[in-house]
C-alpha positions in Angstrom: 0.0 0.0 0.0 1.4 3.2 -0.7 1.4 5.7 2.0 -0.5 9.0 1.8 2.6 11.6 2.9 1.8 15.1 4.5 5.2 17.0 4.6 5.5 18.8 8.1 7.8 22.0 6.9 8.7 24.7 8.9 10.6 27.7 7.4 11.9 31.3 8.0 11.2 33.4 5.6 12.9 36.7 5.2 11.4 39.6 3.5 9.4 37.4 1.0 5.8 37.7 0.6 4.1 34.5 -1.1 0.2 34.6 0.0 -1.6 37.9 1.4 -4.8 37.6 3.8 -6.6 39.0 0.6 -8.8 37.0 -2.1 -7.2 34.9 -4.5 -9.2 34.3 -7.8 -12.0 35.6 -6.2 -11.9 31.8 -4.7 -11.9 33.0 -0.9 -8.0 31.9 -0.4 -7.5 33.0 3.3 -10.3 35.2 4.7 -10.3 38.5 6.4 -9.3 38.8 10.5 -11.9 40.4 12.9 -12.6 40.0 16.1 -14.8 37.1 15.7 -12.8 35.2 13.9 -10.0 34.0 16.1 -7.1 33.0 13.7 -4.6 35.1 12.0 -4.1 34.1 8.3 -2.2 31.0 7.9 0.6 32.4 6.4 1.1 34.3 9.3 0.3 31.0 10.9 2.7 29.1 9.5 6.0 32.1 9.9 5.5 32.1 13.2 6.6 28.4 13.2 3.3 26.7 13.5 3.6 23.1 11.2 1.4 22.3 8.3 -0.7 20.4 10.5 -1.9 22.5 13.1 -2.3 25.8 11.0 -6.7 26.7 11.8 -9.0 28.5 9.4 -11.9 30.9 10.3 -15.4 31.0 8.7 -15.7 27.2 8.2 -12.8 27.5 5.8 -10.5 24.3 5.6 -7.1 24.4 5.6 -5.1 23.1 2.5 -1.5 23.0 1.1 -1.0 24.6 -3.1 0.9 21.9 -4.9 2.9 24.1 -6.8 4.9 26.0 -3.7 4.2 23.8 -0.6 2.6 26.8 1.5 -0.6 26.8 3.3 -3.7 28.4 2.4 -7.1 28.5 4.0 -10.2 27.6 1.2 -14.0 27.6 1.0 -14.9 24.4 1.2 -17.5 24.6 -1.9 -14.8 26.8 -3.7 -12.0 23.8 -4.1 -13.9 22.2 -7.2 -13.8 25.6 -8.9 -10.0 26.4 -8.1 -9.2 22.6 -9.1 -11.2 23.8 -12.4 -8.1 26.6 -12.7 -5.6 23.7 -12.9 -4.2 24.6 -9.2 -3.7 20.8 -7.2 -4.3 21.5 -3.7 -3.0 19.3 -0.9 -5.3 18.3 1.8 -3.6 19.2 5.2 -5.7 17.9 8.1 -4.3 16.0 10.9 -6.1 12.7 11.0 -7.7 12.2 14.2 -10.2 9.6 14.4 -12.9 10.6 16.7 -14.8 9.0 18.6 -18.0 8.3 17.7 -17.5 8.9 13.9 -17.6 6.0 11.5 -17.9 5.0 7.9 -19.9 2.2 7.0 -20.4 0.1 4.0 -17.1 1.5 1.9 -15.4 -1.2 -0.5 -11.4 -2.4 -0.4 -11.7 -1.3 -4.2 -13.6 0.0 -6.7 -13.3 0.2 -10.7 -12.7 3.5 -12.3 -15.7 5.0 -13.1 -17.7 3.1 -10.6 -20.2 4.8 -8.2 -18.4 4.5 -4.2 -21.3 4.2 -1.8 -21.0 4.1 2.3 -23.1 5.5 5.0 -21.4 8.0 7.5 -22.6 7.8 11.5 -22.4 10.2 14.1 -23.2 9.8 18.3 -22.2 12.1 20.5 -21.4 15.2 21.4 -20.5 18.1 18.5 -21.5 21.5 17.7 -24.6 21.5 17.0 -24.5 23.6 13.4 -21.9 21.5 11.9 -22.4 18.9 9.3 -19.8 16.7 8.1 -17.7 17.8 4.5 -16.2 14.9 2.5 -13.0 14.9 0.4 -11.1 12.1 -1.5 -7.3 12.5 -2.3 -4.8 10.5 -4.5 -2.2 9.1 -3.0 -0.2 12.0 -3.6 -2.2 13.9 -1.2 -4.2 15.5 -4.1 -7.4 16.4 -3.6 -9.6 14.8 -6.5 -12.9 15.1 -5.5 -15.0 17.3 -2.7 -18.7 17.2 -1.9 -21.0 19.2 -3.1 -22.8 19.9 0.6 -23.7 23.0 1.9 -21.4 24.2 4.8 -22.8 25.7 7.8 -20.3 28.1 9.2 -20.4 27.8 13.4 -19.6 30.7 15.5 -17.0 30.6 18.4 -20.0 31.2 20.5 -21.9 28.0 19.5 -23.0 25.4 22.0 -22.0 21.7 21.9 -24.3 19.0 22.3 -25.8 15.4 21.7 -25.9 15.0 18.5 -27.2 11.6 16.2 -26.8 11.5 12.5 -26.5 9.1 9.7 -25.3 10.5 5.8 -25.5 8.4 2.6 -22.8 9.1 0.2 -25.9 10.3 -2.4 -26.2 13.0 0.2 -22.8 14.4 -0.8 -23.3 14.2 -4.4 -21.8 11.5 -7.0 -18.9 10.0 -5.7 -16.9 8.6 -8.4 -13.2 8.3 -9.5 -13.1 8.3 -13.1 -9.2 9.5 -14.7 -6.8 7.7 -11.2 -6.5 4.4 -10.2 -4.2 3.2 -7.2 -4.5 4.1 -3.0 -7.4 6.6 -2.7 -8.2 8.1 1.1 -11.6 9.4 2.0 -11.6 11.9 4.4 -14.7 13.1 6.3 -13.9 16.3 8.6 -16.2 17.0 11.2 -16.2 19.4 14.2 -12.3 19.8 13.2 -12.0 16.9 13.5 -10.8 13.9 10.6 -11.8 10.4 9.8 -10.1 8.8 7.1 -10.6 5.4 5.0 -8.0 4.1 2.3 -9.8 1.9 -0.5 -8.3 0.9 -3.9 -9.7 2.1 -7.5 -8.6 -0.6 -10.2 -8.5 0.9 -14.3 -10.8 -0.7 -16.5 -9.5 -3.2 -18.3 -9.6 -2.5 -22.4 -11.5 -6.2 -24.4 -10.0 -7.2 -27.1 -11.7 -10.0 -28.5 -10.7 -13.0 -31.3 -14.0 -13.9 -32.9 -15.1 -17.1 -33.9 -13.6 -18.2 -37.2 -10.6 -15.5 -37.2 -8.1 -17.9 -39.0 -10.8 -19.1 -41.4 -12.6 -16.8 -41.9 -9.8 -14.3 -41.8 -11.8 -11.8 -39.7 -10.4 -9.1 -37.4 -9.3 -8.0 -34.0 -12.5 -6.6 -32.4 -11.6 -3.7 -32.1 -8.4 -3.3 -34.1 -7.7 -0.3 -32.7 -7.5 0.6 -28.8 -6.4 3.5 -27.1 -5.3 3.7 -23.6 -5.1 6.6 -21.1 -2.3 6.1 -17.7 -4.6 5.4 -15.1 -7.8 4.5 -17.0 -7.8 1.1 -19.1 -4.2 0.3 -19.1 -5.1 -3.1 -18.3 -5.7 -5.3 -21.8 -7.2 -8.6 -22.3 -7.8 -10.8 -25.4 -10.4 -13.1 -25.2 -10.0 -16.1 -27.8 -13.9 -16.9 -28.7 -12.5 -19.0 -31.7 -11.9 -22.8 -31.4 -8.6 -23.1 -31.9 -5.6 -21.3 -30.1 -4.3 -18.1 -31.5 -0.7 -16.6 -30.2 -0.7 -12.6 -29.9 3.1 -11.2 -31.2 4.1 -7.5 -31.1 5.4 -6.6 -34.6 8.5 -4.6 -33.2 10.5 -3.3 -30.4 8.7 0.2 -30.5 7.3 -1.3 -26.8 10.0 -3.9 -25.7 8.7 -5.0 -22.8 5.4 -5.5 -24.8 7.6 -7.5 -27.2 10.1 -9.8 -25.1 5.8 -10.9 -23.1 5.1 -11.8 -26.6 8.4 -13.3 -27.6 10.6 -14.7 -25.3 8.3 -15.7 -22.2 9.1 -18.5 -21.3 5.4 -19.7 -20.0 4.4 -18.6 -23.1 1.2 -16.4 -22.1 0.6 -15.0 -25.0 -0.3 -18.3 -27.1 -4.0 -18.2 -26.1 -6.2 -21.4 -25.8 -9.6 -21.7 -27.6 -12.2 -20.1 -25.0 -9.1 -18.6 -22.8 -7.4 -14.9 -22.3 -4.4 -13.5 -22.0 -3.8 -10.1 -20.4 -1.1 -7.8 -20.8 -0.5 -4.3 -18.1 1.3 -1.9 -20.0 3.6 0.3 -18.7 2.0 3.8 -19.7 4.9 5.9 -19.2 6.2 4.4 -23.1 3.2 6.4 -24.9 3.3 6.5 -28.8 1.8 3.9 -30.9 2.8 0.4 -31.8 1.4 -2.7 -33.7 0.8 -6.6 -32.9 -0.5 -9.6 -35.1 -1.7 -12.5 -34.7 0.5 -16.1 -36.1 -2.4 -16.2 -38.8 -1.4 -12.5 -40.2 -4.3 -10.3 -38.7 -3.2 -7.1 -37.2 -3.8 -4.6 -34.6 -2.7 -0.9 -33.0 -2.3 0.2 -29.4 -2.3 3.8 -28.7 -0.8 4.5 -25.3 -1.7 8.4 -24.0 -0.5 10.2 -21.1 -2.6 11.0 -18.3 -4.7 14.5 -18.3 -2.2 15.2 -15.7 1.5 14.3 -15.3 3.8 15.1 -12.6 7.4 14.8 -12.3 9.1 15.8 -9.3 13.0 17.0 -8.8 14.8 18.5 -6.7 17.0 21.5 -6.3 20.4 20.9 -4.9 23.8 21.7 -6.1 26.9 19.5 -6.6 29.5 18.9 -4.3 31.6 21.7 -5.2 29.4 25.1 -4.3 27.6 27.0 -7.0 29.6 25.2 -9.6 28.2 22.9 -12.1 24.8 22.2 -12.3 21.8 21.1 -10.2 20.6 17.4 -9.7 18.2 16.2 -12.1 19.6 18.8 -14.0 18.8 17.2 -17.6 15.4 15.8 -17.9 13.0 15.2 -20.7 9.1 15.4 -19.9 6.0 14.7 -22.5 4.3 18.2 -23.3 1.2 18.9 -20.2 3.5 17.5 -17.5 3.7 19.8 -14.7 7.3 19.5 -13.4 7.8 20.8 -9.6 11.5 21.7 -8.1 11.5 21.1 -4.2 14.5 23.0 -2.8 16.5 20.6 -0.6 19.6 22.8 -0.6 20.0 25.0 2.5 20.2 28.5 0.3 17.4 30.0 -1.8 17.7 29.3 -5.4 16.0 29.7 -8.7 14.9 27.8 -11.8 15.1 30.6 -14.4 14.7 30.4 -18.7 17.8 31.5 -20.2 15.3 32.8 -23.0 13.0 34.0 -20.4 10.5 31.5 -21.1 9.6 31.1 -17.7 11.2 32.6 -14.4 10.5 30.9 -10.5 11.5 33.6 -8.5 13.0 33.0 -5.6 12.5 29.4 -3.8 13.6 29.8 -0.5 15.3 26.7 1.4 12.0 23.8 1.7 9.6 25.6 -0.9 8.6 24.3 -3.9 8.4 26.1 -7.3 5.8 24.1 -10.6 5.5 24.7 -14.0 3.0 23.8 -16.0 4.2 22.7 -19.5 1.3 22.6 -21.2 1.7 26.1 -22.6 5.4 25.6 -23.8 6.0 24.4 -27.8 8.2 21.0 -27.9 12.0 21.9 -27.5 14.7 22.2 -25.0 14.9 24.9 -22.6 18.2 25.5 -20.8 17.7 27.4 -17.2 20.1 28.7 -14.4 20.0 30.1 -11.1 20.4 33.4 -11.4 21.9 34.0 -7.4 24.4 31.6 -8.8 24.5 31.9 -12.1 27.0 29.0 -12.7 24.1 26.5 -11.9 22.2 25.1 -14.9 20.1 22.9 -16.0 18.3 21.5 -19.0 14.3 20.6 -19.6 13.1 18.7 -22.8 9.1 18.9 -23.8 8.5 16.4 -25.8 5.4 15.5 -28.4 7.0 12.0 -30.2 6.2 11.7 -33.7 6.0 8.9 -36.3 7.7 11.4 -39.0 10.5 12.2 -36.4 11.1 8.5 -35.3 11.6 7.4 -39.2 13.8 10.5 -39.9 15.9 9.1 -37.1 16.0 5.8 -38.0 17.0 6.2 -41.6 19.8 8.6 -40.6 21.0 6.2 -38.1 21.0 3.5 -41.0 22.8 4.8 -43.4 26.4 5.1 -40.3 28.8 2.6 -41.9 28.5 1.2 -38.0 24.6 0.5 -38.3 25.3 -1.0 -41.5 27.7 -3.4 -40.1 25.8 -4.5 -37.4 22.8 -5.1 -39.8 24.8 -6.9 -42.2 26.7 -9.2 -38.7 23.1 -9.3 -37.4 20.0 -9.2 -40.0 17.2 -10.3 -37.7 18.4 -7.0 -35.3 15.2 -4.9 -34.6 15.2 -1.0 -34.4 13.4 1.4 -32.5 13.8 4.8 -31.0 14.8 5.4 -27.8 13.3 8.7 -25.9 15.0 10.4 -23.6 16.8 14.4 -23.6 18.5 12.8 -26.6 17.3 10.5 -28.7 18.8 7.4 -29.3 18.4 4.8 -31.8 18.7 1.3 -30.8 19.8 -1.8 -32.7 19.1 -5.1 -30.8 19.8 -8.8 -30.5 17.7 -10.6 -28.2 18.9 -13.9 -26.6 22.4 -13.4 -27.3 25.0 -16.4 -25.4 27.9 -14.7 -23.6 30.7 -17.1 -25.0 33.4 -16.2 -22.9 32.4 -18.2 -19.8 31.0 -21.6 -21.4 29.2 -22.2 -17.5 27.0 -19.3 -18.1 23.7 -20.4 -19.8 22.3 -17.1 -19.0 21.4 -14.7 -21.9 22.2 -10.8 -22.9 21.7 -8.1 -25.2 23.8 -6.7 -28.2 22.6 -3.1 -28.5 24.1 -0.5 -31.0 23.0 2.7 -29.7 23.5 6.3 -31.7 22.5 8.8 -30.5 21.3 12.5 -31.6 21.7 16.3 -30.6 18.7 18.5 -30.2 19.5 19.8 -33.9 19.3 15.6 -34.9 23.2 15.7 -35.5 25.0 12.8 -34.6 26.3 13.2 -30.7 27.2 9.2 -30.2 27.6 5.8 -31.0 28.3 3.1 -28.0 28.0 -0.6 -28.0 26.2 -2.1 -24.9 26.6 -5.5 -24.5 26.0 -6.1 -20.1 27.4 -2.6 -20.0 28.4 0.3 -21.9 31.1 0.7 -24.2 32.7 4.0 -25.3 34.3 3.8 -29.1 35.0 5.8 -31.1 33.3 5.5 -34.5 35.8 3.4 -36.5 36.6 1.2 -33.4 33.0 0.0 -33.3 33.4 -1.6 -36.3 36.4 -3.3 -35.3 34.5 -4.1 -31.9 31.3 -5.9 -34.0 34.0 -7.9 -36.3 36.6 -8.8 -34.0 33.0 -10.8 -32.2 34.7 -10.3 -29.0 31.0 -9.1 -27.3 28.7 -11.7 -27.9 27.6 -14.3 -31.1 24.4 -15.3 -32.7 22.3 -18.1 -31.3 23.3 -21.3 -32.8 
């Protein structure tokens, strides 16, 4: 199970100003002090070395955490769907507390995406007696994803506490349902201040592909022969063999080679699907693009894998060894266009991550702060950035948007090398594919190769020939991996490949 984290942070912040006790939006971030409302904002809160935790909201306001710089903020509670809408990611930031008297009844291990989550919520004893309880349902990030749709009743200091009995449907709170994130999910009901939280499970919709009856006589196809899957959503695919005899499914290439080496080289041979039987496949949805598979009988079908609505990728801000020289950690990273990439600052001094084109500027990011960017408004391409209190700190950021017409101009550069040439003359059953990264790289492989220099070894490896391309696609490298990495230059490659001192053909 994977742990929902709330970072505890507490920082000094000297003459910055990040959040204000005015309006945000027009959302109600933070609300106004007066005298009947007891708590200063939580900014203030949080300076004066209160933690994340503990930091209290007036006005029936809850108290959450913005994604994108790790500081507190107090909310309206019907206002966190509409600044969710704005493509802000708020961070619940409740202490769980698990009072007495409060339970949730009726709530699954796991759900499917997209299916309704029902419970009942109970209540005996004694509360305020204006308060009603608010529900909320975070990833396992901490995100929130979903809030209910209730009315809150805002309780003033002065209000009583008594015996109170109630009992909530989930339909009361609107339509709870998770439909774009599978994995942990934690529902939270808060209640007189107070938290009571259940972790259940959301499983992604699997994706049918069936084999109909008659496919190799009647020469039918694939229903559907096209899929597309989403990270998150219907990642999970199964082939169902209606027909009466078996059928093998076979990916066409290495474009996705874990995809391939299921199909090829497993050893129980999962794939080869018995009349009336299935065979399901998880893809890994970080390799999005498209690729191809076919059955032994010559019918053919296409996977499209898509990124998530949202991505994330996390780094972090901390210099080398030597101070202010060199470049951050992380400091070369390539992202799929939409991804919004957050730096959390580690180091002990206050840095930024700033465009050297002036794309984009963070500002500062004090020691334990967090600075996001959204990607989804920059055009493919590298951007270079630096620090600029310590200018010799850089860093590199790739957007990406893979292509078909980009892959084949790769691959067809990368064939005509006299060293990709050799290999496919030593090796003619290689495959090829294009390997995504900050550079591109493409790959020339021979599965199941025998190491031959220690006869006791029945083990297998790889022969890779790698070359790789700058971001104006000239040629930046060529390496041999064969168990590791081996650094030639170009005309020693060739010597490498026909001297056959990495690894030989399969007999």
């Amino acid at each position: 199970m994977k742990t929902l984290h709330i970072t505890i942070i507490i920082i000094l912040v000297m003459g910055i100003s990040y959040v204000t006790d005015k309006s945000v939006m027009g959302y109600g971030f933070c609300c106004a002090h007066t005298s009947s409302e007891p708590y200063t904002p939580p900014l203030e809160q949080f300076k004066s070395g209160i933690d994340l935790y503990h930091i209290k909201c007036n006005n029936g306001m809850i108290a959450v955490v913005k994604y994108d710089d790790n500081l507190p903020l107090c909310v309206k509670f019907d206002h966190i769907e509409k600044i969710k809408a704005r493509g802000i990611s708020l961070l619940l930031n409740v202490p769980d507390s698990q009072p007495a008297g409060l339970a949730i009844e009726g709530l699954n291990h796991s759900y499917s995406i997209g299916q309704k989550i029902d419970f009942k919520i109970k209540f005996n004893g004694t509360a305020l007696r204006c308060d009603d309880p608010r529900i909320l349902v975070t990833d396992s990030d901490g995100v929130i994803v979903w809030s209910s749709n209730t009315v809150v009743v805002s309780c003033a200091p002065a209000d009583n506490e008594g015996y109170k009995q109630l009992q909530r449907h989930a339909s009361d709170f609107g339509d709870l349902r998770i439909n774009d994130n599978s994995g942990w999910h934690r529902l939270v009901v808060v209640f007189n201040d107070k938290t009571l939280t259940r972790d259940f499970w959301v499983d992604s919709k699997e994706t049918h592909i069936v084999i109909p009856n008659g496919f190799s006589e009647n020469k039918t196809s694939f229903q559907p022969e096209n899929v597309i899957i989403k990270s998150g959503m219907n990642d999970t695919v199964v082939w169902q063999n209606d027909d009466f005899i078996q059928h093998q499914i076979i990916a066409d290439n290495y474009s996705n080679p874990d995809f391939y080496d299921s199909t090829h080289f497993d050893p129980r041979n999962n794939s080869t699907i018995g009349a009336g039987q299935h065979f399901v496949y998880y893809f890994n949805t970080q390799d999005y693009g498209t690729f191809g598979y076919h059955s032994e009988s010559g019918q053919h079908g296409m996977i499209t894998i898509l990124p998530p609505d949202t991505q994330r990728a996390q780094l972090q801000i901390q210099h080398t060894p030597t101070p202010f020289e060199g470049h951050y950690s992380n400091y070369r990273i390539s992202i799929m266009k939409g991804t919004k990439v957050s730096w959390d600052n580690i180091d002990n001094m206050t840095h930024t991550i700033t465009s050297s084109t002036g794309v984009f500027d963070s500002g500062l990011i004090p020691p334990r702060t967090r600075f996001t960017l959204d990607t989804s408004t920059l055009s493919p391409g590298y951007y270079d950035y630096f620090d600029k209190l310590h200018p010799k700190l850089s860093g590199g950021l790739r957007v990406m948007i893979p292509t078909t017409e980009n892959d084949i101009m790769l691959v067809q550069a990368a064939k005509n090398l006299v060293e990709s040439q050799t290999f496919m003359e030593k090796y003619p059953n290689a495959l090829t594919y294009v390997q995504h990264g900050y550079y591109d790289s493409v790959v020339f492989i021979v599965e199941k190769q025998v190491y031959p220099s220690n006869p006791a070894d029945d083990g297998t490896r790889d022969l890779r020939l790698e070359v790789t391309y700058d971001p104006n696609h000239n040629l930046k490298n060529i390496s041999i991996v064969c168990g590791g990495p081996v650094s030639l230059d170009a005309s020693d490659v060739v010597k490498y490949l026909n001297s056959e001192s990495c690894l030989k053909p399969n007999s």
